[in-house]
N, C-alpha and C positions, 0 to 999 in steps of 0.2 A: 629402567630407561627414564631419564630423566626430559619433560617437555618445555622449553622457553617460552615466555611472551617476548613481548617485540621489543619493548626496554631492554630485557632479561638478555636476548639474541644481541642487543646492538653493544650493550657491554663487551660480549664477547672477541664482536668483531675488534672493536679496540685491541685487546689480549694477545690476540693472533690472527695471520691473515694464512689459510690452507689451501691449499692448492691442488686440485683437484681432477684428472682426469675424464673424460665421457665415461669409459669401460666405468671406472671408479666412481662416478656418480650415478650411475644404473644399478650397481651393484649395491650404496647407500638408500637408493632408493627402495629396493626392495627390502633390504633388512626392515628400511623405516616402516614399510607398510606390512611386512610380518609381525613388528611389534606393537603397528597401531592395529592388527587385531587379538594379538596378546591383550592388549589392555583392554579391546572391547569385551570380551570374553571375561576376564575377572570384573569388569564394571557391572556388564548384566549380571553377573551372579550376586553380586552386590546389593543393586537397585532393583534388580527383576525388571529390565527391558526386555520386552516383546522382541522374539527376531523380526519382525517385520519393520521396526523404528518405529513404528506408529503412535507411540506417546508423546508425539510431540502435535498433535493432531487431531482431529475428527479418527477414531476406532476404522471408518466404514462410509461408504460412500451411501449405503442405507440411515447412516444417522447423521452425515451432512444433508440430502431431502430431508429429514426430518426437522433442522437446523432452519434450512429456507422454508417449510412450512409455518414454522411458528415464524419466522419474520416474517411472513406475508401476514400473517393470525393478527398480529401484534402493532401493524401501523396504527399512529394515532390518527384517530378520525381528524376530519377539519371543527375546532371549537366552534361552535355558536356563539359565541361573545368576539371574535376577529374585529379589529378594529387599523383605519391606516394608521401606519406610520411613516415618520418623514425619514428616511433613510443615514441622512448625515447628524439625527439626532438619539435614533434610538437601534444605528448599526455602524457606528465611527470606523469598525474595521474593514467592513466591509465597502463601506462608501470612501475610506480612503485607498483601497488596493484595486478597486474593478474600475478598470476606464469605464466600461457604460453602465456606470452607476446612477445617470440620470435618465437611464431607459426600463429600469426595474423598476418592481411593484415590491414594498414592504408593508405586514402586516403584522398586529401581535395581541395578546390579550390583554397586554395593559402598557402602557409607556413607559419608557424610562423615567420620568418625573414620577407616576406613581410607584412605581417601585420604590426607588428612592424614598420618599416619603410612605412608604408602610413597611419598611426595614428598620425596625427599633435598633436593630444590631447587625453586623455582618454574617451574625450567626442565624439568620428567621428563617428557618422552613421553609419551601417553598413546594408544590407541584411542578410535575412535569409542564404542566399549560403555563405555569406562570412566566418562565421564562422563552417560552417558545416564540418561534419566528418565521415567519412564513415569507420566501423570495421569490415573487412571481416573472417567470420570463414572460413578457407579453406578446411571443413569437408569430401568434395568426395576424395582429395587425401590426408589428412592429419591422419591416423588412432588413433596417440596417442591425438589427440587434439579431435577427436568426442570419444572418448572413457572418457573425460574429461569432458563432459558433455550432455552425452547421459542419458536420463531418462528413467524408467521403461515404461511407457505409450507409446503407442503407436502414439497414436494423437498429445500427449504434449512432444516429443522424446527430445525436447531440454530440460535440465533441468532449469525451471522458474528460480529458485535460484540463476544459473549463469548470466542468461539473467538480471536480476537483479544487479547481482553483477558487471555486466558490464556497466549498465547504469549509475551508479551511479559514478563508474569513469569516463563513457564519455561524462557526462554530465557536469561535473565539466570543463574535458578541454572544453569543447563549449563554456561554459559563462565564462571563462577567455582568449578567442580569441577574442567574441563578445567585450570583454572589452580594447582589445587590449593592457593587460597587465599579458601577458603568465605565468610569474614569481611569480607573487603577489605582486610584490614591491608596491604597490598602493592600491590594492584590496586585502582582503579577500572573495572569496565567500564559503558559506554554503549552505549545501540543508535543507530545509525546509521541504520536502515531495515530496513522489510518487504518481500522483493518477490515478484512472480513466485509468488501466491498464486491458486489454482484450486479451486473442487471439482471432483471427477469423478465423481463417485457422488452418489444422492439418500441422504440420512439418518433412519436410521429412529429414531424421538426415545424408543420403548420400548425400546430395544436401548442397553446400556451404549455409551460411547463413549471409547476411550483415546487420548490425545494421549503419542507417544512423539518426544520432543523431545533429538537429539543431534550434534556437529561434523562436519563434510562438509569441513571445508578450513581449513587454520591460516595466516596469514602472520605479519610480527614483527609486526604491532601491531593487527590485525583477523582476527576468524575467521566464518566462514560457518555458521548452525545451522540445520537443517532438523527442522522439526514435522511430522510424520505425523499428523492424525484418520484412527482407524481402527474400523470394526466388524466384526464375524463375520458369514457369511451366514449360512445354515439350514443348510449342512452344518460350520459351525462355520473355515469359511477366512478367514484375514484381508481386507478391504480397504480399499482407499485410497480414502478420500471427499475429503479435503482435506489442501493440503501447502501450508507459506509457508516462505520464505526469509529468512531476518534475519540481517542485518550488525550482529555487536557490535564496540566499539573501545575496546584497551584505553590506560589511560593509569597511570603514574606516579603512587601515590597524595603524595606528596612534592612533586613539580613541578609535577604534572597535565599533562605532556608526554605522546608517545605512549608509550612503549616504546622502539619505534624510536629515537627520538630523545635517550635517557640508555640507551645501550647496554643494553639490553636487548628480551627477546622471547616472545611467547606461546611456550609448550610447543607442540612437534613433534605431528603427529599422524602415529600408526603405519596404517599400511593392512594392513590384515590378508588382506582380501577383497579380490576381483574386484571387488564392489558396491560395496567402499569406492573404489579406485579411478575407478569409475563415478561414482560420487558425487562426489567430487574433478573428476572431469573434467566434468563439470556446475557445479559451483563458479566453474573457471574461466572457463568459458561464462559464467556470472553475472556475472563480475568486469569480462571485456573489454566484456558490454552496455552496464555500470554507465558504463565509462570513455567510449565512445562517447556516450551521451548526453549526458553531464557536455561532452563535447565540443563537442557540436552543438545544446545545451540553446537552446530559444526564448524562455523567462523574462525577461524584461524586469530584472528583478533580478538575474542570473544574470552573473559576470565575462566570460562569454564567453554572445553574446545572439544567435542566431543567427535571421533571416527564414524566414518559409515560401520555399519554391521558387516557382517561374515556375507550373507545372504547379498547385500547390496555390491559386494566385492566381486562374487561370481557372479552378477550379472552382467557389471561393469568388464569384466574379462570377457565375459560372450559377447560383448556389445565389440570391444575392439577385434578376438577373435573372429568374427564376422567380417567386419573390414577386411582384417588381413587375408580371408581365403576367397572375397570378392575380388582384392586385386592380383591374387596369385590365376584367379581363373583367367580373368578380363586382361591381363599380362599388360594393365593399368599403365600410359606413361604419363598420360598428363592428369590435373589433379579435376578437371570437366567429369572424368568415370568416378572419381574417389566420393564415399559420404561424405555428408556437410560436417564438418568441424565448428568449433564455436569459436574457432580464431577467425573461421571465414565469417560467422556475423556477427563482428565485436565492432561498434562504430562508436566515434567521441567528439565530442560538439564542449568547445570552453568559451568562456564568457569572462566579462566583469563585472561587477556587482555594481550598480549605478545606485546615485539616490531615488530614482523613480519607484526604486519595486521595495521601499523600505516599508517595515510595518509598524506601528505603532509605538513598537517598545525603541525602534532604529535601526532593526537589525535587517537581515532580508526576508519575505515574506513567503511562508511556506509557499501557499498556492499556487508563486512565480515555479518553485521547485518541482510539483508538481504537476502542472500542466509541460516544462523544459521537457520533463523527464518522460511522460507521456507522450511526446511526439518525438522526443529518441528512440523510445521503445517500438510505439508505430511504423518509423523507418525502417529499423531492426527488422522488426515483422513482413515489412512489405518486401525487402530485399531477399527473404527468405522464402516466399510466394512469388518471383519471379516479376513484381508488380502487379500480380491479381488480386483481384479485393480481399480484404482481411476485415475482424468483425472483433474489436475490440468489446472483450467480457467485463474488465475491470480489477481489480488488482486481489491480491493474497495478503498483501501487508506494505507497510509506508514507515517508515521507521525513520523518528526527527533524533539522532544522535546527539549533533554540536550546532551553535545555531553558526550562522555564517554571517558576517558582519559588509557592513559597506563599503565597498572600494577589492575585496577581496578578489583573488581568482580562480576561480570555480570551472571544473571539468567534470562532464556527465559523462561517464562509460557504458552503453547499452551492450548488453552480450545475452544472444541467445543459449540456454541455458540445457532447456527441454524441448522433445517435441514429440509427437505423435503424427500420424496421417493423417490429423485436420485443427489440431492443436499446435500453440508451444505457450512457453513461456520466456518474457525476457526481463532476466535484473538490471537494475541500473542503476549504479555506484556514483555517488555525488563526492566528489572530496576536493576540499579548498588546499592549493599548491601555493608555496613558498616560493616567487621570480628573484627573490635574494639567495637561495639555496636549493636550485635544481636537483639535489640530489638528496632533501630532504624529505622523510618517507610523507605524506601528503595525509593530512587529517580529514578524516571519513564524517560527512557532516548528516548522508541519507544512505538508507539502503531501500529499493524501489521494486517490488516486485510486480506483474503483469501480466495478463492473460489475454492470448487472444487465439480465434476460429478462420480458419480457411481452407478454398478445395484445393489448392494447388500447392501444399507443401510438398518438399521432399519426401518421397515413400521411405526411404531411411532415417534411423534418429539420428538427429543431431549428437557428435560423439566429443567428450570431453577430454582434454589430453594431459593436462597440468594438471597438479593434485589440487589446486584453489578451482581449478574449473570443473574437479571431481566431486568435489564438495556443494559448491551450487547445482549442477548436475541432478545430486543424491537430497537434496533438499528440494529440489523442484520436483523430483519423481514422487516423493512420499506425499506433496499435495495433490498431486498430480491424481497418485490409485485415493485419494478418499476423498475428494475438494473437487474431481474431476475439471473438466466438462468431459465426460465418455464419451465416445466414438458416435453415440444415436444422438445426445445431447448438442453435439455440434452439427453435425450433420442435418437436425433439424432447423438450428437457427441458419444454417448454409441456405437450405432448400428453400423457406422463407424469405433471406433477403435475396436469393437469384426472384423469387417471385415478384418482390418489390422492383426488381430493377425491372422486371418486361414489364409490369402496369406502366414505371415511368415512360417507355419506346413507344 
């Protein structure tokens, strides 16, 4: 059996145009998926994949806790040497993309001017401290600025979207301090992705909140930066509410190659610490995930497209078998008794790329894309909970494909995907459209995935019907059994934020 890519298919279509019956296309379809498990079959023998698919992932939901233990183990403390800084000189990305950039607090262990000046070369060493940055929300006395991004939830009061939208600018300045080339004269960096983002703590939205964003792991041409949201309890301790991981990648401002590839390399990072070490070796953990997936990706788009397993097959049959003999009892007319479909919560919000949300290089600014796409996925979610409160967790992965340029037009696709009785998850597909050729397949710029907790889901799963919507489906499941949040995990933070809502009454 031979499988096309999407070039490879639209040849085709040229060649001949076939025509095709319903009976006749059920009847292709099944062959298709008897022989997409043909090939899954001689592939595992191959490679030796797990029937579970779980090499693309955490093993076990026992070695993802273990995963958030060392990230909580592993924050860096606050430096004793912090010193201010002025925002529009020693965080350009940031101070140019956050409207209330003149309501933040910036700080760092040394300024851009000294960096600058104790960089002999683009190539000096540096520590995790040296390039770090710390963004203070000033939320107990600041009321217009917590009112900016205060969220409906209780637990999750910071809105994700923003928290996002600011990583992504302050991630950017870290790994052009780390590079010890602030300006870019030298360097282009790009993000690559966000991933492996969690809260762990509920946030209190009166309590100042600091995002202390700095390198965990360098290679030559990509580095790994981890953001910390943290606040103080009552006895004034730090903790860790929320953490994301972003892949930047640097290129050759000349060539636009990697590094790597015109002999050159990000600056070394020094380990100073145990934690840093620790940190590094969580990096690495990051990096073999990233490659596994990439390996075993089921994207239909994707160079290497890989089938659900045998196992995921017949579950997905008992999932619609189910269906089908609830409405043979219920003698179902209208679709009020039928499960939730994930055509019933696919919702799309398009836009135009304005100069206002451009970033630096001109192009559009991730964190516009990621706060958009955050509060698609929240609607998503909320439409699915009937409008009862929902308790956004944080995401699974952020993936920057193709950048999107200015004036473009851009369509967010949210589709609930997964879910469970107090879970789901929703992706959310970003791709820039052709208004000169409607019928032009549309360039995939993000893929967005998202987690979030509530009591009031649907008691059935959300059921997938298209083979593209069987595939995110089966990809959301497998985080799902090792990534959780399980059934006690949500259920806690549920019972929690009802509690926060009767102290506010």
């Amino acid at each position: 059996m031979q499988v096309f890519h999407s070039q490879e298919r639209s040849k085709l279509k040229g060649k001949a145009k076939v025509e095709v019956k319903k009976g006749e296309q059920q009847q292709l379809l099944y062959h298709y998926l008897i022989d997409m498990l043909a090939v899954q079959r001689l592939l595992a023998r191959k490679i030796h994949l797990p029937a579970n698919g779980t090499v693309r992932q955490f093993q076990s939901l026992a070695e993802f806790n273990v995963w958030k233990d060392d990230v909580r183990a592993s924050k860096l403390p606050k430096p004793d040497n912090l010193e201010h800084l002025t925002l529009r000189e020693s965080a350009p990305f940031l101070h140019s993309v956050s409207p209330m950039a003149d309501h933040l607090q910036l700080a760092g262990t040394f300024s851009n001017a000294t960096i600058i000046s104790t960089s002999s070369s683009l190539e000096t060493p540096k520590s995790p401290r040296d390039a770090l940055l710390q963004c203070t929300y000033p939320l107990e006395t600041d009321a217009l600025l917590r009112n900016s991004v205060t969220d409906f939830s209780n637990w999750s009061s910071f809105r994700l979207g923003k928290f996002y939208e600011a990583v992504d600018a302050l991630t950017a300045d870290v790994a052009y301090r780390h590079c010890g080339d602030i300006h870019g004269e030298h360097v282009t960096l790009v993000t690559a992705g966000h991933y492996h983002s969690r809260k762990f703590q509920k946030t209190n939205i009166q309590k100042d909140v600091a995002m202390r964003s700095y390198v965990t792991s360098v290679g030559t041409s990509s580095m790994e930066i981890r953001t910390d949201a943290i606040q103080n309890d009552n006895n004034e301790e730090e903790i860790l509410v929320n953490v994301c991981h972003t892949i930047m990648v640097a290129l050759d401002t000349e060539t636009g190659k990697t590094l790597g590839k015109v002999g050159r390399r990000i600056p070394e990072l020094v380990l100073e610490t145990k934690d840093d070490e620790q940190r590094q070796s969580l990096a690495q953990q990051h990096a073999q995930i990233r490659k596994e997936r990439a390996a075993h990706a089921m994207q239909l788009r994707s160079p290497v497209s890989m089938p659900p397993t045998l196992e995921e097959f017949q579950q997905l049959h008992q999932l619609h078998q189910a269906r089908a003999l609830q409405q043979l009892l219920e003698n179902a007319t209208t679709t009020d008794n039928n499960p939730p479909r994930v055509a019933d919560y696919t919702f799309r919000s398009s836009t135009v790329v304005f100069p206002e949300n451009r970033n630096v290089h001109g192009k559009l600014f991730g964190g516009f894309i990621m706060e958009e796409g955050e509060k698609l996925a929240q609607y998503t979610a909320s439409f699915f909970s009937k409008g009862e409160p929902i308790v956004p967790l944080g995401i699974d992965e952020a993936i920057f494909l193709q950048p999107i340029a200015i004036g473009d037009m851009v369509t967010f696709t949210a589709r609930l995907v997964h879910s469970t009785s107090n879970t789901c998850r929703v992706l959310v597909l970003v791709e820039v459209r052709d208004p000169a050729n409607r019928d032009k397949v549309p360039l995939r710029s993000n893929r967005l995935l998202f987690v979030f907790c509530g009591d009031d889901f649907p008691k059935e799963k959300v059921i997938p019907e298209t083979y593209s919507e069987i595939l995110m489906h089966v990809d959301a499941q497998r985080r799902q059994n090792v990534e959780g949040p399980t059934q006690e995990e949500a259920q806690a933070i549920l019972e929690e934020s009802q509690r926060l809502r009767n102290e506010q009454l």
